[in-house]
Biopython code that builds the backbone (N, CA, C, O; Angstrom):
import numpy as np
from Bio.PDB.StructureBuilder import StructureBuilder

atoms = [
    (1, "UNK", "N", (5.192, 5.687, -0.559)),
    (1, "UNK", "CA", (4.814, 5.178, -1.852)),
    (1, "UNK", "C", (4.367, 6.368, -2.706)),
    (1, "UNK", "O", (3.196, 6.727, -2.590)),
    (2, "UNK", "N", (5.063, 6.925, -3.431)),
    (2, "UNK", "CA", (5.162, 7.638, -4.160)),
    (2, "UNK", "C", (3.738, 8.117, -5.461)),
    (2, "UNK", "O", (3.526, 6.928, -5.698)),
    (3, "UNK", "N", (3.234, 8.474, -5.915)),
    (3, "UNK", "CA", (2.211, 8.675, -7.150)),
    (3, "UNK", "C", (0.987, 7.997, -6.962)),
    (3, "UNK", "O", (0.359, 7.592, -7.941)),
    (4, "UNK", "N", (0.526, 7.807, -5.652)),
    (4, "UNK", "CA", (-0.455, 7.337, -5.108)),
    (4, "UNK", "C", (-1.858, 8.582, -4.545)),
    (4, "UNK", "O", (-3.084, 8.509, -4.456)),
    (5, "UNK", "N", (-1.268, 9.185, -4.392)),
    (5, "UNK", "CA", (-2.146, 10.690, -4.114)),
    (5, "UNK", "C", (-1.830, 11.071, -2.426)),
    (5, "UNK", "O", (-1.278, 10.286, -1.656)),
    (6, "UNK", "N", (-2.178, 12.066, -2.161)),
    (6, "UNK", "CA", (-1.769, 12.492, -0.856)),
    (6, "UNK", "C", (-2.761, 11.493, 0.185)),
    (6, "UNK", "O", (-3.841, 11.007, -0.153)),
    (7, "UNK", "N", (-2.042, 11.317, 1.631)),
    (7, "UNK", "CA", (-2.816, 10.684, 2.310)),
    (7, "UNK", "C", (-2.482, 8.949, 2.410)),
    (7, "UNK", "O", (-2.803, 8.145, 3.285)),
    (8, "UNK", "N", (-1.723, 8.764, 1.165)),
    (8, "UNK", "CA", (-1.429, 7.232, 0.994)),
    (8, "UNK", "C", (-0.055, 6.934, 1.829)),
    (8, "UNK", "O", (1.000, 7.392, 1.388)),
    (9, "UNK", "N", (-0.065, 6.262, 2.886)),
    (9, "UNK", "CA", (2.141, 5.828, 3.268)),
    (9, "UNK", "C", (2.119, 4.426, 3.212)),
    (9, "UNK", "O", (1.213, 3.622, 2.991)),
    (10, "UNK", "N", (3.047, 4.333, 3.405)),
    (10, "UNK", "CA", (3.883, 3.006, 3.205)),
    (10, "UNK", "C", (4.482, 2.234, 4.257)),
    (10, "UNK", "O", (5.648, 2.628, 4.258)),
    (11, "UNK", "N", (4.390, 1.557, 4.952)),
    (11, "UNK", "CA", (4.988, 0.914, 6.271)),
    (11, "UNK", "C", (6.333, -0.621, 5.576)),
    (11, "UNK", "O", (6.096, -1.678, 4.993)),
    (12, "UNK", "N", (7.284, -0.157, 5.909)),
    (12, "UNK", "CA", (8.255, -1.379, 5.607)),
    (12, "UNK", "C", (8.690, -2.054, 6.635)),
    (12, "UNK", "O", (9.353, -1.376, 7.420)),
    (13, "UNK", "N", (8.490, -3.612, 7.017)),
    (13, "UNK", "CA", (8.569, -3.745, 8.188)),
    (13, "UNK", "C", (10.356, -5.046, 8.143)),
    (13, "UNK", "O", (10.752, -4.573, 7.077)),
    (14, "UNK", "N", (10.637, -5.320, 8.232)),
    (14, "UNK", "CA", (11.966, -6.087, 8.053)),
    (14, "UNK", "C", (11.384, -7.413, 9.358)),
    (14, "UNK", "O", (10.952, -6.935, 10.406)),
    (15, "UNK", "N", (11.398, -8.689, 9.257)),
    (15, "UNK", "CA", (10.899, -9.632, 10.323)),
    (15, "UNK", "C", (11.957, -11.010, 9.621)),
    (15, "UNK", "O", (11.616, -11.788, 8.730)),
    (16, "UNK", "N", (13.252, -10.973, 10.336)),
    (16, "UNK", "CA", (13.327, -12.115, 10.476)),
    (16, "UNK", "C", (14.317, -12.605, 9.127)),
    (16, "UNK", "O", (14.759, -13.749, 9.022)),
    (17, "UNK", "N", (14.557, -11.552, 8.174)),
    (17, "UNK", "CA", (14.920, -11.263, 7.087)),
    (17, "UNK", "C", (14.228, -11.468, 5.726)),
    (17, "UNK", "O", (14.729, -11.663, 4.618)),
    (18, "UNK", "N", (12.372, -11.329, 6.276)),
    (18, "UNK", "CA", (11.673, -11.445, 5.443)),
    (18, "UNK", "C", (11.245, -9.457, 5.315)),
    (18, "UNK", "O", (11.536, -8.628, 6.178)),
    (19, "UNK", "N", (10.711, -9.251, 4.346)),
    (19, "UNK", "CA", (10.088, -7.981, 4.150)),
    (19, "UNK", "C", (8.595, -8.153, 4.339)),
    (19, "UNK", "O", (8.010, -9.222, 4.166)),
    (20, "UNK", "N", (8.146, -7.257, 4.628)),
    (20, "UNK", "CA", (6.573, -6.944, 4.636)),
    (20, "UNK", "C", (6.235, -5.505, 4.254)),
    (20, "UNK", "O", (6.912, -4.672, 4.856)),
    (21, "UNK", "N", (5.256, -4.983, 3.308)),
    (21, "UNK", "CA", (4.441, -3.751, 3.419)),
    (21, "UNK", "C", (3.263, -3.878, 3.779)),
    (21, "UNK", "O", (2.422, -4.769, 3.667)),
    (22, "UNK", "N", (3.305, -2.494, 4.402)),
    (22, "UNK", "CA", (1.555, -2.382, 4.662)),
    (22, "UNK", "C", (1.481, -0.654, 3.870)),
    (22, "UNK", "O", (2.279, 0.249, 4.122)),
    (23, "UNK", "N", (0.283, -0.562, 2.878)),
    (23, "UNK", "CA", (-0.137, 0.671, 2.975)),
    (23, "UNK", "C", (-1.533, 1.158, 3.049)),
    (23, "UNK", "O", (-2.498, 0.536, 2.606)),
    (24, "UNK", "N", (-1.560, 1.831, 3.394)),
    (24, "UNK", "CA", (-2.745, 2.557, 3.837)),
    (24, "UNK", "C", (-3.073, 3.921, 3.924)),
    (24, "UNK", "O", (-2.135, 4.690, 3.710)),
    (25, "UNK", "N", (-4.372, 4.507, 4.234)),
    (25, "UNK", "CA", (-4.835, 5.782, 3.904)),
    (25, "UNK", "C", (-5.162, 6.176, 5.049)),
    (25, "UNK", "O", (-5.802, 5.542, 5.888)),
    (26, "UNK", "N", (-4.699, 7.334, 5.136)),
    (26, "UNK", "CA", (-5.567, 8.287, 6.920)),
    (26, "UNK", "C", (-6.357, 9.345, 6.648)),
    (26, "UNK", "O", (-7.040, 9.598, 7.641)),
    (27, "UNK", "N", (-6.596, 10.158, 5.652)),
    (27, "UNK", "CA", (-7.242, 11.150, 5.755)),
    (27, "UNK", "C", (-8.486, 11.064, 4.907)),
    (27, "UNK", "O", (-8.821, 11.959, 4.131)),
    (28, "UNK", "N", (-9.288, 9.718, 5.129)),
    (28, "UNK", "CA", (-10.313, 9.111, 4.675)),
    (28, "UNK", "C", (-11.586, 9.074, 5.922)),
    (28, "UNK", "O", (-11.918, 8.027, 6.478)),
    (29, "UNK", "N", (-12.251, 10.529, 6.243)),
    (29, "UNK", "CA", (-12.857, 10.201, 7.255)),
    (29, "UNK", "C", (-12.467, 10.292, 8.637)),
    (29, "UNK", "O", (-11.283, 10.599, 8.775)),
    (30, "UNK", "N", (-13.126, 10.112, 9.718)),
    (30, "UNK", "CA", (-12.359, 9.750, 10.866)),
    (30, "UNK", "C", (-11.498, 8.438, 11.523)),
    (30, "UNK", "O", (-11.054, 8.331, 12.666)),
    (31, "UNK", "N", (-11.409, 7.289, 10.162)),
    (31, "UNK", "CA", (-10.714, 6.070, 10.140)),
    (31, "UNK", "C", (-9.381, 5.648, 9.385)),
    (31, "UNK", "O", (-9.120, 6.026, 8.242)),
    (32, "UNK", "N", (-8.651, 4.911, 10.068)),
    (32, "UNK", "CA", (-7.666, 4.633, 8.789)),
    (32, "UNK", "C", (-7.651, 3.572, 8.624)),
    (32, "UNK", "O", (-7.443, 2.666, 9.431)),
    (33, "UNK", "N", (-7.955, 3.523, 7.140)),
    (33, "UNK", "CA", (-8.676, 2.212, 6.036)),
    (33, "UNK", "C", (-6.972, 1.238, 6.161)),
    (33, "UNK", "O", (-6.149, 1.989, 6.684)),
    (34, "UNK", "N", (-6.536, 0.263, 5.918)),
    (34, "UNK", "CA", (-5.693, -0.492, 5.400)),
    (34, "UNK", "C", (-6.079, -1.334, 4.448)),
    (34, "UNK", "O", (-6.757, -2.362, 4.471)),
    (35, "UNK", "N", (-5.486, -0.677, 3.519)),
    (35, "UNK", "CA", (-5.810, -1.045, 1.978)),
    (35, "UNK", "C", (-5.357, -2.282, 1.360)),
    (35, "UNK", "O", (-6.082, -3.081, 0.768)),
    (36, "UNK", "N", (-4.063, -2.380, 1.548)),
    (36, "UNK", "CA", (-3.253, -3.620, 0.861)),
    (36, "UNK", "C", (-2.198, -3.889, 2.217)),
    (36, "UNK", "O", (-1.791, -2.983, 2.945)),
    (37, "UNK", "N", (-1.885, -5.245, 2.362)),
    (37, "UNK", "CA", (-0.737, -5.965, 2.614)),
    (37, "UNK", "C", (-0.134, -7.003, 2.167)),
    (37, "UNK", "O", (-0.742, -7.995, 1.766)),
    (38, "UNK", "N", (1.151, -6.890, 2.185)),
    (38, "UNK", "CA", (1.830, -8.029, 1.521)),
    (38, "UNK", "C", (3.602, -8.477, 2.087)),
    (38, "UNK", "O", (4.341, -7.800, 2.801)),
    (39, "UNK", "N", (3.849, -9.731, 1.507)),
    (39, "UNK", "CA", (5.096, -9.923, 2.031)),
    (39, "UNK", "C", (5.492, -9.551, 0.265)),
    (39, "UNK", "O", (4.888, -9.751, -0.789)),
    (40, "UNK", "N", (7.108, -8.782, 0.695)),
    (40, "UNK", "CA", (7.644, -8.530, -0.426)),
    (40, "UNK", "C", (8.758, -10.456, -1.019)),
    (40, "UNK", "O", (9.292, -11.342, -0.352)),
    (41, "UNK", "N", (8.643, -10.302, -2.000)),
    (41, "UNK", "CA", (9.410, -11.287, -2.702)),
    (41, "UNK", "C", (9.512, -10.954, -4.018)),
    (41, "UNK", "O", (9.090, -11.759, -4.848)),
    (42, "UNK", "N", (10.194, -9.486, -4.514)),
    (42, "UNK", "CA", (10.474, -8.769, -5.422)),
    (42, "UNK", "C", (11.371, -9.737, -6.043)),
    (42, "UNK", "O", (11.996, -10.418, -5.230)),
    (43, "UNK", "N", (11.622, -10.000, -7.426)),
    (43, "UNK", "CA", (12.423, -10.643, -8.479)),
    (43, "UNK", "C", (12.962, -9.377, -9.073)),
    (43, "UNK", "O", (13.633, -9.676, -10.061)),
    (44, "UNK", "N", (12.940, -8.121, -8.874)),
    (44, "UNK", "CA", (12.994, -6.672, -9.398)),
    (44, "UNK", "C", (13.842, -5.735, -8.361)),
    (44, "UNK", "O", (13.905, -4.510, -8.463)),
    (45, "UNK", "N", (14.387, -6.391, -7.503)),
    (45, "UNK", "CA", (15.201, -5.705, -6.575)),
    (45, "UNK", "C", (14.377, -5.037, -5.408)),
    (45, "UNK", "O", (13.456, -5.662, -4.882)),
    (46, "UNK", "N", (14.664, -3.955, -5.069)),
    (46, "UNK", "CA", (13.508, -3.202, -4.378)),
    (46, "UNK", "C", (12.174, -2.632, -4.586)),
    (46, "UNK", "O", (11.351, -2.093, -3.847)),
    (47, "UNK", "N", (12.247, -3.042, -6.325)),
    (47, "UNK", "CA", (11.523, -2.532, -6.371)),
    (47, "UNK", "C", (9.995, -3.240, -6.383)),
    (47, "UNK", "O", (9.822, -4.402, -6.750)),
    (48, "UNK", "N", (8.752, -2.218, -5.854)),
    (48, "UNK", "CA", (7.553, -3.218, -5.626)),
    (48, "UNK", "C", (6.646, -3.645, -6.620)),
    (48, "UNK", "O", (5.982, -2.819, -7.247)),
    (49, "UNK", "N", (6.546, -5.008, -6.846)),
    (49, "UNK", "CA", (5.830, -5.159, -8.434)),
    (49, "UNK", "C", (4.468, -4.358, -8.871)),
    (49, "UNK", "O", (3.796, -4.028, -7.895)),
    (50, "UNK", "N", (4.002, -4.032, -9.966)),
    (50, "UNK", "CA", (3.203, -3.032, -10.636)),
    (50, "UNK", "C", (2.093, -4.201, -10.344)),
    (50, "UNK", "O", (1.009, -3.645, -10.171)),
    (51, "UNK", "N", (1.983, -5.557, -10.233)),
    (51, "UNK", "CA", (0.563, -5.595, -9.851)),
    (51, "UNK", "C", (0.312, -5.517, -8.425)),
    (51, "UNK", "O", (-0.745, -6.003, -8.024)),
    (52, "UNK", "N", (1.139, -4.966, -7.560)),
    (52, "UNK", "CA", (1.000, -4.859, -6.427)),
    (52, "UNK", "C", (0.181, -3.372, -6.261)),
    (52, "UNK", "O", (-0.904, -3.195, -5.708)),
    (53, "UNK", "N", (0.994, -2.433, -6.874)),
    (53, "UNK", "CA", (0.508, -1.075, -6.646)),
    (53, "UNK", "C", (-0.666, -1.301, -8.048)),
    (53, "UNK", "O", (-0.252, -0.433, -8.817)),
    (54, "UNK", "N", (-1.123, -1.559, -8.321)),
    (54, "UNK", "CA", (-2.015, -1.703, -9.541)),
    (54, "UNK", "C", (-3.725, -1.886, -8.592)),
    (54, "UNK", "O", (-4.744, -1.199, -8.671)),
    (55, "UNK", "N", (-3.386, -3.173, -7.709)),
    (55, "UNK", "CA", (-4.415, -3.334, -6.825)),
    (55, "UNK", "C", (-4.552, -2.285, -5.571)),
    (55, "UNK", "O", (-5.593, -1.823, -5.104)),
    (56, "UNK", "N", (-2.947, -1.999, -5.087)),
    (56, "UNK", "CA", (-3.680, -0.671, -4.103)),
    (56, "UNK", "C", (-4.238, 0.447, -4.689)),
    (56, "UNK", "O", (-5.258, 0.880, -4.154)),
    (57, "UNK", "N", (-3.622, 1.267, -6.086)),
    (57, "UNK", "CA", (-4.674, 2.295, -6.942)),
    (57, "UNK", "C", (-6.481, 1.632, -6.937)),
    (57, "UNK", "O", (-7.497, 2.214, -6.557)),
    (58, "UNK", "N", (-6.330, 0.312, -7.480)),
    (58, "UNK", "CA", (-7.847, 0.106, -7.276)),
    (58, "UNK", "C", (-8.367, -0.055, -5.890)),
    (58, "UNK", "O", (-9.304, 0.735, -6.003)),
    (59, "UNK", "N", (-8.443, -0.417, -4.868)),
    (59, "UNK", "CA", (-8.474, -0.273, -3.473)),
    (59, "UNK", "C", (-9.019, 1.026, -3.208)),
    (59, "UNK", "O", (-10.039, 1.501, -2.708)),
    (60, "UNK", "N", (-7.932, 1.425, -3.743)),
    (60, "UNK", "CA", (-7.420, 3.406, -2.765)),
    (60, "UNK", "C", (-9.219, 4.173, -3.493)),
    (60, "UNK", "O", (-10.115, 4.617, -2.776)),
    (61, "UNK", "N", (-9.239, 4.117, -4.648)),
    (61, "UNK", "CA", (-10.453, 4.501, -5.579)),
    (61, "UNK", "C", (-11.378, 3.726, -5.536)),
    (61, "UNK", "O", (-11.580, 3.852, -6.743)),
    (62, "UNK", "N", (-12.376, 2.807, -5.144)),
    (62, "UNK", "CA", (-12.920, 1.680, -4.301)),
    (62, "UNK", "C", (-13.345, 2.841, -3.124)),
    (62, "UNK", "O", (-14.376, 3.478, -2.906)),
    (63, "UNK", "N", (-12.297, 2.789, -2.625)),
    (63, "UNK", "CA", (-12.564, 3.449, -1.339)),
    (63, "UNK", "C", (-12.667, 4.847, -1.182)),
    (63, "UNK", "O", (-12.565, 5.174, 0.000)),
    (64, "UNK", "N", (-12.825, 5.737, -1.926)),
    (64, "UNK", "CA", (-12.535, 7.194, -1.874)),
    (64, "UNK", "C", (-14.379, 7.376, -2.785)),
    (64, "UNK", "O", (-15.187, 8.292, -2.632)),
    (65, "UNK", "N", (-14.468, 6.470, -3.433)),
    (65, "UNK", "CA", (-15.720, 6.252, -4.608)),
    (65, "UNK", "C", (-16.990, 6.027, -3.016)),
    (65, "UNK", "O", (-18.175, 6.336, -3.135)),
    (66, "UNK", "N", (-16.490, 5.538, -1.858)),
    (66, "UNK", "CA", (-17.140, 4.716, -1.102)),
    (66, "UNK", "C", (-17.916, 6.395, -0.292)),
    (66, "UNK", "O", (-19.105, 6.569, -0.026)),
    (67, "UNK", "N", (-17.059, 7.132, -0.134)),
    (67, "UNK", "CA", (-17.151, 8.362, 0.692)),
    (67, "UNK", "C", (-17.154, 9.536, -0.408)),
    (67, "UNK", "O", (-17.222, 10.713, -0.055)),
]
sb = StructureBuilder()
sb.init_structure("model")
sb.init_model(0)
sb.init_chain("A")
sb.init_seg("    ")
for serial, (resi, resn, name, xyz) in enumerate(atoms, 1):
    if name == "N":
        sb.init_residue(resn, " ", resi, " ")
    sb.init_atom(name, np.array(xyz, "f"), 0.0, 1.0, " ", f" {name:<3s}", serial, name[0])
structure = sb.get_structure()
C-alpha cells in the first residue's frame, strides 16, 4: 500500500473468490499493531476505496501519536 509511510504492508488474501485486506504496521515498537481489516467489494475495480485508506492514515497516526 503505497503513500502510507514506511513500515505500513498490505496482505491480499483471495478466500473462496472473495478478497480480503489486512494492513498493518511492524516497526512500531516491539509489536505489530493491525490497523485496519476489510473484505474488498470495490465498485472501482482494484482499486481500494479512499474511505478505506482514509481510516487506515487515521489509525496509522492514532497510533504513532500513541508512542
Amino acid at each position: 500500500m503505497r503513500g502510507l509511510g514506511s513500515g505500513v504492508f498490505e496482505i491480499a488474501v483471495r478466500l473462496r473468490g472473495d478478497a480480503f485486506r489486512v494492513v498493518y504496521a511492524v516497526q512500531i515498537g516491539p509489536e505489530i499493531w493491525v490497523i485496519h481489516a476489510f473484505q474488498k467489494k470495490s465498485t472501482q475495480g482494484i482499486k481500494t476505496p479512499q474511505r478505506e485508506i482514509d481510516l487506515i492514515r487515521d489509525r496509522l497516526k492514532q497510533l504513532k501519536e500513541m508512542y
